[in-house]
C-alpha positions in Angstrom: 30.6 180.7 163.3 27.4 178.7 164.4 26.3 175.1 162.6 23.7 175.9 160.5 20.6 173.9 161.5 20.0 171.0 159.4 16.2 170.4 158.2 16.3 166.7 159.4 18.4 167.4 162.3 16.5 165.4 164.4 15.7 162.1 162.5 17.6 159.2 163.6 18.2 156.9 161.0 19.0 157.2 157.0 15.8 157.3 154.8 17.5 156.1 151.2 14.5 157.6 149.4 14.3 161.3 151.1 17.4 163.5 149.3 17.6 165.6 152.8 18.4 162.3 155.1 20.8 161.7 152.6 22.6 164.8 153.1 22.3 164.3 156.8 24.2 161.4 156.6 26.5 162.9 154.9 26.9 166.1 156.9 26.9 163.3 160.1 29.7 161.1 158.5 32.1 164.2 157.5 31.7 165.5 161.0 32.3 162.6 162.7 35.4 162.3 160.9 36.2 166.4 161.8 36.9 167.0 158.5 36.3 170.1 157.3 33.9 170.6 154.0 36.8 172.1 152.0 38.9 169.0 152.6 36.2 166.2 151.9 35.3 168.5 148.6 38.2 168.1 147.3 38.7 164.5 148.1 35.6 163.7 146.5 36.7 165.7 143.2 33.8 168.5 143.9 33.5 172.6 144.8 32.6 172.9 148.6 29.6 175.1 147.4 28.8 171.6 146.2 29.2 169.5 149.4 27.3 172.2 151.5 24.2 172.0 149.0 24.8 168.4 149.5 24.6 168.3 153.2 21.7 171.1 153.1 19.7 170.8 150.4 19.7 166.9 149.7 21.5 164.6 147.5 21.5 160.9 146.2 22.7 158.0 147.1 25.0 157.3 144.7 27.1 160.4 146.2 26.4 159.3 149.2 28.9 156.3 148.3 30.8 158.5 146.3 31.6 160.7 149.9 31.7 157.1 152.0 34.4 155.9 149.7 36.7 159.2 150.2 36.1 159.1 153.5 37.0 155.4 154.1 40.3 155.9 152.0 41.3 158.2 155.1 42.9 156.7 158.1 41.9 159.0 161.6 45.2 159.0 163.6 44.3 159.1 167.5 45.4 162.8 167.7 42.7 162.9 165.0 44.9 164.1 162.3 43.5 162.7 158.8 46.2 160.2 156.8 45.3 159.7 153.2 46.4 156.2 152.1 46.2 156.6 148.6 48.1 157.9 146.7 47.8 160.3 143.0 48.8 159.5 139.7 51.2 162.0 140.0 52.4 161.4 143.1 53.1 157.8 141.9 55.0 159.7 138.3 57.2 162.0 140.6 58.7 158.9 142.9 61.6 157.0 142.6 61.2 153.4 143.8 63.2 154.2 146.9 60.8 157.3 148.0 57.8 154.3 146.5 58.6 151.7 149.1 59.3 153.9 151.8 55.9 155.4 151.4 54.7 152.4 151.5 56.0 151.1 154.8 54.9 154.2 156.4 51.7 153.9 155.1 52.0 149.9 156.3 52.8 151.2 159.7 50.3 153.8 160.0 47.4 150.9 159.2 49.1 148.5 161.7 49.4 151.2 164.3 45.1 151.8 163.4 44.5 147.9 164.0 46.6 147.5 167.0 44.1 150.6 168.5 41.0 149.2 167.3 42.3 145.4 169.0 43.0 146.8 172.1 39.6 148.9 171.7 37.7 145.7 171.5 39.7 143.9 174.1 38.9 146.6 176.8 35.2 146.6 175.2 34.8 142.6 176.0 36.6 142.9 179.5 34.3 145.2 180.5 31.4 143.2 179.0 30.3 145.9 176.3 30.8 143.2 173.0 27.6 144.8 172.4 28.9 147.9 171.2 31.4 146.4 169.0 29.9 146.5 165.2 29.5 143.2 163.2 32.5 142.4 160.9 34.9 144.3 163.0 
C-alpha cells in the first residue's frame, strides 16, 4: 500500500500555528520511530481513524505533546524493535514484588544498553569531527 501524500509534504520546519504542519510533525515523528499508526493510537489512548485524521487533516499542539510524550516513553532497540518502559496500572496490580524488581532491572538494562549506544554514537561522531551533528543537551 502506497503512503498517502501529505498536503505539507514538502515544508521543512514545524509551523505551531498551521493545524496541517502539526500533523506533519506528527506523521514525521511516528515514522521515524517505524511505528505503525495502530500502535501509537493506542499508546496515546485514541482510535487510529483518529491518528490518521491527525497526521492528514491537522491537529493541535497540545496533541502534538500528547503523541511526543508516548513516543518518548518508548525505548527503540537497535534491531528497531519498540520497548515500552512504563508500565500499567494493572500490570503493576497483577505483580508480585519478585516479577516487580525483575522488571525493573530489565527495564534498567534495556536504558543502560540505550546510553551505552548513544556514548559510543557521540564518541565515533567527535572522532570523526561531526560534534556538529550531535543535538544540544545530549
Amino acid at each position: 500500500m502506497r503512503r498517502k501524500i501529505h498536503p505539507r509534504e514538502g515544508q521543512e520546519q514545524l509551523d505551531p500555528k498551521d493545524e496541517l504542519s502539526v500533523g506533519l510533525d506528527i506523521m514525521r515523528r511516528r515514522e521515524a520511530a517505524h511505528l505503525p499508526r495502530t500502535e501509537l493510537a493506542q499508546k496515546i489512548g485514541i482510535s487510529e481513524r483518529t491518528l490518521f485524521r491527525w497526521e492528514m487533516e491537522g491537529t493541535t499542539m497540545k496533541n502534538r505533546e500528547r503523541t511526543i510524550e508516548a513516543l518518548a516513553s518508548m525505548v527503540y532497540t537497535p534491531g528497531g524493535r519498540p520497548t515500552n518502559l512504563t508500565m500499567t496500572r494493572k500490570e503493576l496490580r497483577r505483580a508480585t514484588s519478585m516479577d516487580l524488581a525483575s522488571e525493573l532491572q530489565d527495564r534498567a538494562r534495556i536504558m543502560d544498553n540505550y546510553t551505552q549506544l548513544v556514548e559510543d554514537l557521540k564518541h565515533r561522531l567527535r572522532q570523526d569531527g561531526l560534534d556538529h551533528y550531535i543535538p544540544p543537551g545530549l
